[in-house]
mmCIF file of the C-alpha atoms, coordinates in Angstrom:
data_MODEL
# 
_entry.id   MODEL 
# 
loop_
_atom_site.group_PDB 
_atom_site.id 
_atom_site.type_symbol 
_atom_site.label_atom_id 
_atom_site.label_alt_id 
_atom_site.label_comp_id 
_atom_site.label_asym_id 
_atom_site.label_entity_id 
_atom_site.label_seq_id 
_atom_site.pdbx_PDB_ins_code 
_atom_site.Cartn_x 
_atom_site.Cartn_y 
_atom_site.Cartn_z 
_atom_site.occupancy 
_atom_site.B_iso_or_equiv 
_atom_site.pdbx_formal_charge 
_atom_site.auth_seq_id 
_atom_site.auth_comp_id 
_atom_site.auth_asym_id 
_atom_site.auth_atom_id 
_atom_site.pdbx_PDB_model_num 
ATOM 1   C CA . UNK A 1 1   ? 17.117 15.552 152.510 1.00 0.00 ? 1   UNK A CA 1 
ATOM 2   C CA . UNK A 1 2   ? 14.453 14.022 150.279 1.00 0.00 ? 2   UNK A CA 1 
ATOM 3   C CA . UNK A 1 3   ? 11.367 15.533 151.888 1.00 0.00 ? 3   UNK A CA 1 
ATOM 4   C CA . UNK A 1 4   ? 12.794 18.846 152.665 1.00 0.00 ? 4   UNK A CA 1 
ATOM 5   C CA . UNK A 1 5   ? 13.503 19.076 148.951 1.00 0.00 ? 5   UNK A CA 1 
ATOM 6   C CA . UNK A 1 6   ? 9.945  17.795 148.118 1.00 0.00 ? 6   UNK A CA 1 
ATOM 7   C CA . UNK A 1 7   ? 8.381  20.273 150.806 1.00 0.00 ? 7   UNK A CA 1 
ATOM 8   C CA . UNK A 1 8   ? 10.412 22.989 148.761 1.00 0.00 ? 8   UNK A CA 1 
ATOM 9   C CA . UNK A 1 9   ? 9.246  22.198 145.272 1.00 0.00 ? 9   UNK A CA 1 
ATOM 10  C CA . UNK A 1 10  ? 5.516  22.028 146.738 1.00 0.00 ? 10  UNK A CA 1 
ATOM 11  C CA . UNK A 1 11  ? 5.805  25.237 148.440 1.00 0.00 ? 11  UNK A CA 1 
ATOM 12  C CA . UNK A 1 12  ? 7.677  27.305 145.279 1.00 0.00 ? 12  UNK A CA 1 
ATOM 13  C CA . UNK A 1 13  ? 4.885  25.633 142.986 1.00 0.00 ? 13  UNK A CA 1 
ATOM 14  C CA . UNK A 1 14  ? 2.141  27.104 144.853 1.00 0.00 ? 14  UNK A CA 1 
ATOM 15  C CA . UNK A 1 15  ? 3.908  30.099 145.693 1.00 0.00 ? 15  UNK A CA 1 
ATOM 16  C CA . UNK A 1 16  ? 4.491  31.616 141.963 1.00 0.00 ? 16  UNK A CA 1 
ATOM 17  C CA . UNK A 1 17  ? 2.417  34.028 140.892 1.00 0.00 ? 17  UNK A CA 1 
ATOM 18  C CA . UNK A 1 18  ? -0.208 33.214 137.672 1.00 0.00 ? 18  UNK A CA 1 
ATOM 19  C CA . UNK A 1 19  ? 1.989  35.439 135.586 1.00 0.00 ? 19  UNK A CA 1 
ATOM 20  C CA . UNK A 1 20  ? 1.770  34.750 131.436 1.00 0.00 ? 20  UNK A CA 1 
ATOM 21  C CA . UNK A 1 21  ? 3.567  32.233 129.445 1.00 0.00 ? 21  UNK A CA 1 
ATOM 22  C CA . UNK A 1 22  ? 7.064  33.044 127.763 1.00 0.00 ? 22  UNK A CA 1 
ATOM 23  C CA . UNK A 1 23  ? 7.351  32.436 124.212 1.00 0.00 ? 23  UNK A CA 1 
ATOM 24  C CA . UNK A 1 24  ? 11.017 32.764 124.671 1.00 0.00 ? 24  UNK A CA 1 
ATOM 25  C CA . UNK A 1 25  ? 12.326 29.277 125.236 1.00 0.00 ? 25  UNK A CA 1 
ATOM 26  C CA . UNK A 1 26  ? 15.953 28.228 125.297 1.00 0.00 ? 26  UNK A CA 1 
ATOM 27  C CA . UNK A 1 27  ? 17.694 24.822 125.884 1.00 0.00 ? 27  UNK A CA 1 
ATOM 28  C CA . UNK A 1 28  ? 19.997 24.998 128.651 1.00 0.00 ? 28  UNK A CA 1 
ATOM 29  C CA . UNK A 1 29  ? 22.746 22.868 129.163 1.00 0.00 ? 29  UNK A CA 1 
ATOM 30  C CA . UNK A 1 30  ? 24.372 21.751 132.152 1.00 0.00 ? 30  UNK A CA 1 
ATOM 31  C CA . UNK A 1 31  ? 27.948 19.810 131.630 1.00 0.00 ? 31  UNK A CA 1 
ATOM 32  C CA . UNK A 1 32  ? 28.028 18.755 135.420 1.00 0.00 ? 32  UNK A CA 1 
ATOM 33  C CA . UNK A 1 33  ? 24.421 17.285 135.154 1.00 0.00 ? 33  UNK A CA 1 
ATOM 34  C CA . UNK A 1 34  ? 25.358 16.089 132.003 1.00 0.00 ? 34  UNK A CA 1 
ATOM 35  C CA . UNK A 1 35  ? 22.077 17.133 130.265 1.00 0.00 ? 35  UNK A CA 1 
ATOM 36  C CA . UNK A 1 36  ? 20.233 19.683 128.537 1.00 0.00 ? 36  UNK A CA 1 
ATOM 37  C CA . UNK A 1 37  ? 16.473 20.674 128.232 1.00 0.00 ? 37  UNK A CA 1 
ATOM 38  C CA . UNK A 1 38  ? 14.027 23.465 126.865 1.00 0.00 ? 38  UNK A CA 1 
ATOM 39  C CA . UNK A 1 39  ? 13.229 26.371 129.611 1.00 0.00 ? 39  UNK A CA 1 
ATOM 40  C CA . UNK A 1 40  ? 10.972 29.170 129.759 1.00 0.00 ? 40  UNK A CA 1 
ATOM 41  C CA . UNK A 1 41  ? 13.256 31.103 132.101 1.00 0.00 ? 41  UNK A CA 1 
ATOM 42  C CA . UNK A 1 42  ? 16.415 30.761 133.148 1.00 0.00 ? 42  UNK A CA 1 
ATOM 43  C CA . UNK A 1 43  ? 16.585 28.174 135.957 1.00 0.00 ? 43  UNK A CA 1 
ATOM 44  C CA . UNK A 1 44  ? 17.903 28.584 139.750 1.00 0.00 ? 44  UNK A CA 1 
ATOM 45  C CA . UNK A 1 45  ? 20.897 25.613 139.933 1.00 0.00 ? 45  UNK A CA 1 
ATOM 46  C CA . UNK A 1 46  ? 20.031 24.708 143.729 1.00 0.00 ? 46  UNK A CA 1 
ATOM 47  C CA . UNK A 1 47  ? 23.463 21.922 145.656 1.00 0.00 ? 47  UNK A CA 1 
ATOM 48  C CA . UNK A 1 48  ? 21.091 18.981 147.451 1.00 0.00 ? 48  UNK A CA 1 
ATOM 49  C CA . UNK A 1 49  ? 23.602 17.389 150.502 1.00 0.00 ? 49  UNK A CA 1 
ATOM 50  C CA . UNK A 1 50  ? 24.587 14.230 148.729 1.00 0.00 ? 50  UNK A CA 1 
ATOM 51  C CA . UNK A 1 51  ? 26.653 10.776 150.418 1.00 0.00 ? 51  UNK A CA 1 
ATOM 52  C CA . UNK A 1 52  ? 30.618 10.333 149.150 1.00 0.00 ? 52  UNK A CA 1 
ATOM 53  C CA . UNK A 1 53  ? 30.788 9.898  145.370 1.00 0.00 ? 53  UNK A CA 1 
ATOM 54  C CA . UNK A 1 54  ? 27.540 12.168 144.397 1.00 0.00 ? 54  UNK A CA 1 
ATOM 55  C CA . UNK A 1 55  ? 27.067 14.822 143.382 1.00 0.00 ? 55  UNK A CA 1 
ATOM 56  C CA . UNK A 1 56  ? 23.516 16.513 143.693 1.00 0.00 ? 56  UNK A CA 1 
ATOM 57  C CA . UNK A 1 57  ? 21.813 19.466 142.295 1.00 0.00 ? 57  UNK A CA 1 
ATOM 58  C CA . UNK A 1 58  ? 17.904 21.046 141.482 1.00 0.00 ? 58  UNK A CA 1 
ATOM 59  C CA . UNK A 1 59  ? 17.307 22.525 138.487 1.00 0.00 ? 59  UNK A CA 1 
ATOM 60  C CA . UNK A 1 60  ? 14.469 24.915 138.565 1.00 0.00 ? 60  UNK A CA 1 
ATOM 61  C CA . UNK A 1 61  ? 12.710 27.309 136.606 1.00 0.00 ? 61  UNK A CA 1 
ATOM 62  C CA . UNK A 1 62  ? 9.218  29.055 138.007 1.00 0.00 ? 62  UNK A CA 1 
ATOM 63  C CA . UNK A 1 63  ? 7.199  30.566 135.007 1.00 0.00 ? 63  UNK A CA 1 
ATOM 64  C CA . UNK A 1 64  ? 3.204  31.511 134.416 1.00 0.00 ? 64  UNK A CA 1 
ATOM 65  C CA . UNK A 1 65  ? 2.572  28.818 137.492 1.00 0.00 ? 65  UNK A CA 1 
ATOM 66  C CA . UNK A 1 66  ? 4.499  25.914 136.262 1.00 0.00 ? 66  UNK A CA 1 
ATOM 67  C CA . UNK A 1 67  ? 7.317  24.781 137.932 1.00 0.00 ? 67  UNK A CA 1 
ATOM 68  C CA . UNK A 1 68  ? 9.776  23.093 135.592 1.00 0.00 ? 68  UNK A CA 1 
ATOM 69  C CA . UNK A 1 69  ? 11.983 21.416 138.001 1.00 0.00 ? 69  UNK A CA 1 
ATOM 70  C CA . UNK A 1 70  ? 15.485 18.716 136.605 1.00 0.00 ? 70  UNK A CA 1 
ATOM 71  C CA . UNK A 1 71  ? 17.410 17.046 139.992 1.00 0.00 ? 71  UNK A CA 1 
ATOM 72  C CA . UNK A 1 72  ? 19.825 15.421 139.056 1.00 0.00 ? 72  UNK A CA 1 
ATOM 73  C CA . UNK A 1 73  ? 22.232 13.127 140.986 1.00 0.00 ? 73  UNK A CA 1 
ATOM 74  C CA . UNK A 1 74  ? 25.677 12.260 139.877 1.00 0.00 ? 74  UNK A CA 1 
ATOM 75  C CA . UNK A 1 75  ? 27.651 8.866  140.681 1.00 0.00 ? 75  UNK A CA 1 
ATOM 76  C CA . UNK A 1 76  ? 31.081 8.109  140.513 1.00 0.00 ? 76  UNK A CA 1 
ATOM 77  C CA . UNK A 1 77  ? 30.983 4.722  141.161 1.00 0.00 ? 77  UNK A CA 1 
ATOM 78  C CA . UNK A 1 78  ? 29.227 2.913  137.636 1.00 0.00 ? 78  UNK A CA 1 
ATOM 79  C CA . UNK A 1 79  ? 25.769 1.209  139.037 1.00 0.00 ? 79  UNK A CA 1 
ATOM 80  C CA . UNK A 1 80  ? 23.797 -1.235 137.614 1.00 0.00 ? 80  UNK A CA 1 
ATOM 81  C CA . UNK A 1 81  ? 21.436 -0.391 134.965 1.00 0.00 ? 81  UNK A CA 1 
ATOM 82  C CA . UNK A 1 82  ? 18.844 -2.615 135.779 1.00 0.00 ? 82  UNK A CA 1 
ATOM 83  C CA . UNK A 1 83  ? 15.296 -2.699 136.927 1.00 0.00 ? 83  UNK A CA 1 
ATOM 84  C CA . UNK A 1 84  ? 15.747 -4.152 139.877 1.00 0.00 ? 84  UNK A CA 1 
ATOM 85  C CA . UNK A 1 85  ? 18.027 -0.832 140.436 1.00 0.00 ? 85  UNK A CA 1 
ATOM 86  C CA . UNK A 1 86  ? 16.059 1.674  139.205 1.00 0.00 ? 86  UNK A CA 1 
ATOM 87  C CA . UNK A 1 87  ? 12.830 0.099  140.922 1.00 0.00 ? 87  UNK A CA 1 
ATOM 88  C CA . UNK A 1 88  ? 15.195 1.131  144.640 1.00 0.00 ? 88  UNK A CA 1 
ATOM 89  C CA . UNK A 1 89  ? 15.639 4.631  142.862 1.00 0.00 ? 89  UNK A CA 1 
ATOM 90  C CA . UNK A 1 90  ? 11.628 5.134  141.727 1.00 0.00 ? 90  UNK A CA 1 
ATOM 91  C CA . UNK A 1 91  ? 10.911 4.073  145.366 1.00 0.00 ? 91  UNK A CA 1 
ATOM 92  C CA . UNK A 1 92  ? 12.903 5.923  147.144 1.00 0.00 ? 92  UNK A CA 1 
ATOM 93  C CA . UNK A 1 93  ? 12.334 9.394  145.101 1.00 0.00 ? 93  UNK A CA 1 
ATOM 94  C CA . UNK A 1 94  ? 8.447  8.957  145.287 1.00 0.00 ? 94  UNK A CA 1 
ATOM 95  C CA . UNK A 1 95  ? 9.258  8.633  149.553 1.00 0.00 ? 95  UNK A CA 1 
ATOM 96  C CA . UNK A 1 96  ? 10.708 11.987 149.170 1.00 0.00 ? 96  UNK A CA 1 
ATOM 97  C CA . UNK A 1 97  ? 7.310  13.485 148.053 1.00 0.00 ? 97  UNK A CA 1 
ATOM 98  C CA . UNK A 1 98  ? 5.213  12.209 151.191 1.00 0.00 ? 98  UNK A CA 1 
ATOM 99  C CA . UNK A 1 99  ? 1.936  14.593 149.584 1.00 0.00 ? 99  UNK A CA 1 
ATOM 100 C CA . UNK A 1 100 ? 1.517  12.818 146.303 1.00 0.00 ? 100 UNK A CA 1 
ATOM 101 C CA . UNK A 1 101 ? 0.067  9.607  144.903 1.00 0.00 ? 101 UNK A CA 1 
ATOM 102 C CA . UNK A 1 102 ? 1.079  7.928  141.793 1.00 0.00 ? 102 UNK A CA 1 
ATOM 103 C CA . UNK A 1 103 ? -1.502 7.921  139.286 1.00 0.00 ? 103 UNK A CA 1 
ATOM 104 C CA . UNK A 1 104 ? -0.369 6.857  136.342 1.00 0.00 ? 104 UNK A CA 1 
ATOM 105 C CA . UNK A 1 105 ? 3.011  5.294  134.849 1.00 0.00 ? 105 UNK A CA 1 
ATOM 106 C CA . UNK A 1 106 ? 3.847  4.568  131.683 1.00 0.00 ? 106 UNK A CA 1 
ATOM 107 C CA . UNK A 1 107 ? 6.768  4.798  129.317 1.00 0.00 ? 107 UNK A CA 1 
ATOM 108 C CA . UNK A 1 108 ? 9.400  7.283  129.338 1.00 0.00 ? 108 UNK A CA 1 
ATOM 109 C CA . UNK A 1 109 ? 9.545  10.356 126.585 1.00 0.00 ? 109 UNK A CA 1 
ATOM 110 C CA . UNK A 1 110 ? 11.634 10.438 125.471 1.00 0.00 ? 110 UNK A CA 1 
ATOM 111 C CA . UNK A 1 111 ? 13.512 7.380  126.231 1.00 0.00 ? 111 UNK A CA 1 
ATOM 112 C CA . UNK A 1 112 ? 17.127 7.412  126.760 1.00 0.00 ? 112 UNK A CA 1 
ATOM 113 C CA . UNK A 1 113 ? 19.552 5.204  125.176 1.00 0.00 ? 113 UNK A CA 1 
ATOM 114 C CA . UNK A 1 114 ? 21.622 3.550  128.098 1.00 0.00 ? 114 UNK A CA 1 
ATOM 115 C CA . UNK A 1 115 ? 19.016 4.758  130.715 1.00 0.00 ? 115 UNK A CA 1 
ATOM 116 C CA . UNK A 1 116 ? 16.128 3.225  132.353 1.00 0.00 ? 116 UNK A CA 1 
ATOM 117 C CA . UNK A 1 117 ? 12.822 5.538  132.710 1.00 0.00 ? 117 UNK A CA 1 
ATOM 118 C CA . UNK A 1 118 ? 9.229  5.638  133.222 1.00 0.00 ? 118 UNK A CA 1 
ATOM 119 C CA . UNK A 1 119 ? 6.899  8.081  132.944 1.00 0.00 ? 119 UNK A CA 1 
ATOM 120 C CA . UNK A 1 120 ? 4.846  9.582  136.083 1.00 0.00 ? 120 UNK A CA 1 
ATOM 121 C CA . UNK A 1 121 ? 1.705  11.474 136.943 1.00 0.00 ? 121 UNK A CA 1 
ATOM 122 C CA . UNK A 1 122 ? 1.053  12.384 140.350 1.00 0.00 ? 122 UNK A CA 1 
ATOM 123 C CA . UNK A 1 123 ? -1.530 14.191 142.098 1.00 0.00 ? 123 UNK A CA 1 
ATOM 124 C CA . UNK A 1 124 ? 0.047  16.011 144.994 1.00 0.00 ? 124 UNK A CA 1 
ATOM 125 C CA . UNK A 1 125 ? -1.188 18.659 147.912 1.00 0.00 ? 125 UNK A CA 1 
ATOM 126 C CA . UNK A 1 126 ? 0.868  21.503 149.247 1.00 0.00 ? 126 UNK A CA 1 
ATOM 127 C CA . UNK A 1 127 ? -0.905 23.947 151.108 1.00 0.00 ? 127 UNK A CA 1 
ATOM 128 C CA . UNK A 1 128 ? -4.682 22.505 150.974 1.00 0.00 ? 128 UNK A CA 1 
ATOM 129 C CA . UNK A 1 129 ? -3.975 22.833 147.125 1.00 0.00 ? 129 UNK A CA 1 
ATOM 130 C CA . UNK A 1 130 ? -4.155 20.294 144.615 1.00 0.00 ? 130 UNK A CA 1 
ATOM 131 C CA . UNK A 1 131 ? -1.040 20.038 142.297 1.00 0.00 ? 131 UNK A CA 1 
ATOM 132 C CA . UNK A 1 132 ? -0.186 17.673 139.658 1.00 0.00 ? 132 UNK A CA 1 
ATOM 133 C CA . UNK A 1 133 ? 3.316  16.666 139.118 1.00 0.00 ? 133 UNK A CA 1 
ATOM 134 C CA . UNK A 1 134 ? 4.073  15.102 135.409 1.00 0.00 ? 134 UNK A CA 1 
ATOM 135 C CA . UNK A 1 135 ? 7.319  13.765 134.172 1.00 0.00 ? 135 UNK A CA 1 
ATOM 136 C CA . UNK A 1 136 ? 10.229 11.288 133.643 1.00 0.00 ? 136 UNK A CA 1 
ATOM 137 C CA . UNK A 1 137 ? 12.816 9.578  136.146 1.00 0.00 ? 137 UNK A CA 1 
ATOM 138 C CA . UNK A 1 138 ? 15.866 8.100  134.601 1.00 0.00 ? 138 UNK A CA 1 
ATOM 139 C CA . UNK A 1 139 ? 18.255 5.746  136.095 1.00 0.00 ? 139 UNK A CA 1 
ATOM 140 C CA . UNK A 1 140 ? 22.125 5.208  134.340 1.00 0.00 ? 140 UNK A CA 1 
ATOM 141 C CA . UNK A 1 141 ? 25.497 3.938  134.984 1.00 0.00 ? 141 UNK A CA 1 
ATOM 142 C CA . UNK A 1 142 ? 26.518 7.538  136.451 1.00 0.00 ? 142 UNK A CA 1 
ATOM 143 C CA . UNK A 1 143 ? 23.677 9.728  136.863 1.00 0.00 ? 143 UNK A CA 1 
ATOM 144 C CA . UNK A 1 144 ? 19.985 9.450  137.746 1.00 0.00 ? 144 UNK A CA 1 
ATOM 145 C CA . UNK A 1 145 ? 17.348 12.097 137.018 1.00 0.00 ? 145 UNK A CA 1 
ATOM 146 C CA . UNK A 1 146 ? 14.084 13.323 137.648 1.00 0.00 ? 146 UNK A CA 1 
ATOM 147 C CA . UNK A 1 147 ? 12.374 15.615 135.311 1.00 0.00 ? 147 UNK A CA 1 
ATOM 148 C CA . UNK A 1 148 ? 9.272  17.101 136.932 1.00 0.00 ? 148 UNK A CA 1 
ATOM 149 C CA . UNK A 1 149 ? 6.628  19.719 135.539 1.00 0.00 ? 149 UNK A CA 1 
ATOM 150 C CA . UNK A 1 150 ? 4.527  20.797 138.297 1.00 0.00 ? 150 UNK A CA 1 
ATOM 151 C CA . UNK A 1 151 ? 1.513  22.870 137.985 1.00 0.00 ? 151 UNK A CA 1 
ATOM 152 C CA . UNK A 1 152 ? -1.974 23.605 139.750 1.00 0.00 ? 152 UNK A CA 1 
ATOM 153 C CA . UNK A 1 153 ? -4.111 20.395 138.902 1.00 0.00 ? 153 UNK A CA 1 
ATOM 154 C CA . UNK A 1 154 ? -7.001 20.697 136.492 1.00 0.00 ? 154 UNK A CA 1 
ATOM 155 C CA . UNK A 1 155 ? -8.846 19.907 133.992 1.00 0.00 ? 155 UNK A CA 1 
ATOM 156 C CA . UNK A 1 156 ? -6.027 19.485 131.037 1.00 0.00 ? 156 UNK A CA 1 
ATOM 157 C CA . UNK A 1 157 ? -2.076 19.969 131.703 1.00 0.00 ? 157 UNK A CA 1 
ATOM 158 C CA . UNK A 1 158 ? -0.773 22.756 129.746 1.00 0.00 ? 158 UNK A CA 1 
ATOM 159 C CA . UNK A 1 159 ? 1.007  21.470 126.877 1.00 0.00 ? 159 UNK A CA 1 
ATOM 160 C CA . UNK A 1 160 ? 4.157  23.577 128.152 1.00 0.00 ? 160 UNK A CA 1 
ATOM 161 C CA . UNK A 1 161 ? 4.498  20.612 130.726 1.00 0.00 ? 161 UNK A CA 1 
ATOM 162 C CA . UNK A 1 162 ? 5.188  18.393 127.816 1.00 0.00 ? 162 UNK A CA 1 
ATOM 163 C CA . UNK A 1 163 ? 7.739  20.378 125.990 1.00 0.00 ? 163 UNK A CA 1 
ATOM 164 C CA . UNK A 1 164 ? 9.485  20.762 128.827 1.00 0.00 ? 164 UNK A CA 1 
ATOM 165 C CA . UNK A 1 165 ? 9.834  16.906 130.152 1.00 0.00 ? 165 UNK A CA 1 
ATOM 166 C CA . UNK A 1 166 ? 9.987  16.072 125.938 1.00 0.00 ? 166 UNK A CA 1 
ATOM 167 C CA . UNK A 1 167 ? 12.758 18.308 125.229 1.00 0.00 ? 167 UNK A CA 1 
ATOM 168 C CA . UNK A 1 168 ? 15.215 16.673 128.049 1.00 0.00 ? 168 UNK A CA 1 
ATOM 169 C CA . UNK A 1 169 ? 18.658 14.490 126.884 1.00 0.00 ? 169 UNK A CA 1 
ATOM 170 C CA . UNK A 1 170 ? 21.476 13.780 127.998 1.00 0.00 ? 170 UNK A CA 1 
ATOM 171 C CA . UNK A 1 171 ? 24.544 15.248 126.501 1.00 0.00 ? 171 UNK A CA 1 
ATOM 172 C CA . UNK A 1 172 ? 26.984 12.147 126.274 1.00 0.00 ? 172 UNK A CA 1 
ATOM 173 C CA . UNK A 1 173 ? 24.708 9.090  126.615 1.00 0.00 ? 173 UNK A CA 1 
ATOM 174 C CA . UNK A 1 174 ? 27.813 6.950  127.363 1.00 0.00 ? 174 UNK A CA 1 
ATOM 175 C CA . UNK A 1 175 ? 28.147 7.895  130.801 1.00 0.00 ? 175 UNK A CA 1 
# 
């Protein structure tokens, strides 16, 4: 499940067309993801196969090159919120993208009350091209997210990367 998701982000993030930046961004909300975050676009909800008592989904919108990508996957069984747990998480997520090393991690922003998360920079390949893949993965008593701009790599990010992964929160931070 993992890599075909992976393969599918790579391929949609080469795949979009260089088209120009909206001005126009709106935070969308999603109750059953139990977040919200700034989007250029409106984003394509994509159901992931997920084991008994989860719930997955993708988030994703495609704009000016950039994919601006939120999967989320929701427990109903509490977890731990540890780092021994969210260590299993990281590990297992960066499997799922067999083209990319990490570069660089660091911590999460924005942080989350009741969440674990780090912040990630990875340079990727799809299709003989180099991409770069910037953003946060949280880990919480019910839910677990990675929020993932992904864009051709160069010489600077474009700062629309940033407001995208900075604008993310969760809606009831209790859960």
């Amino acid at each position: 499940m993992r890599y075909s998701l992976a393969c599918a982000l790579l391929i949609a993030c080469v795949a979009v067309p260089f088209a120009g930046q909206a001005d126009e961004w709106h935070r969308y909300k999603n109750t059953v993801g139990n977040f919200s975050v700034l989007v250029p676009v409106e984003p394509q909800d994509s159901v992931n196969p997920a084991s008994e008592g989860q719930v997955s989904h993708t988030i994703q919108a495609l704009n000016g090159g950039i994919g601006y990508t939120v999967v989320f996957v929701a427990m109903s069984a509490a977890a731990p919120v540890d780092d021994a747990t969210f260590k299993v998480y990281r590990d297992s997520f960066m499997k799922g993208l067999p083209n990319c090393e990490m570069a660089t991690e660091a911590a999460a922003a924005p942080a989350i009350q009741g969440y674990i998360g780090h912040w990630y920079r990875m340079n990727c390949v799809a299709q003989n091209k180099k991409l770069t893949f910037t953003g946060n993965l949280y880990w919480g008593k019910h839910y677990a997210y990675a929020v993932l701009a992904m864009f051709p790599s160069g010489p600077t990010d474009p700062p629309t990367a940033r407001k995208f992964t900075n604008s993310f929160d969760v809606l009831d931070a209790s859960k």
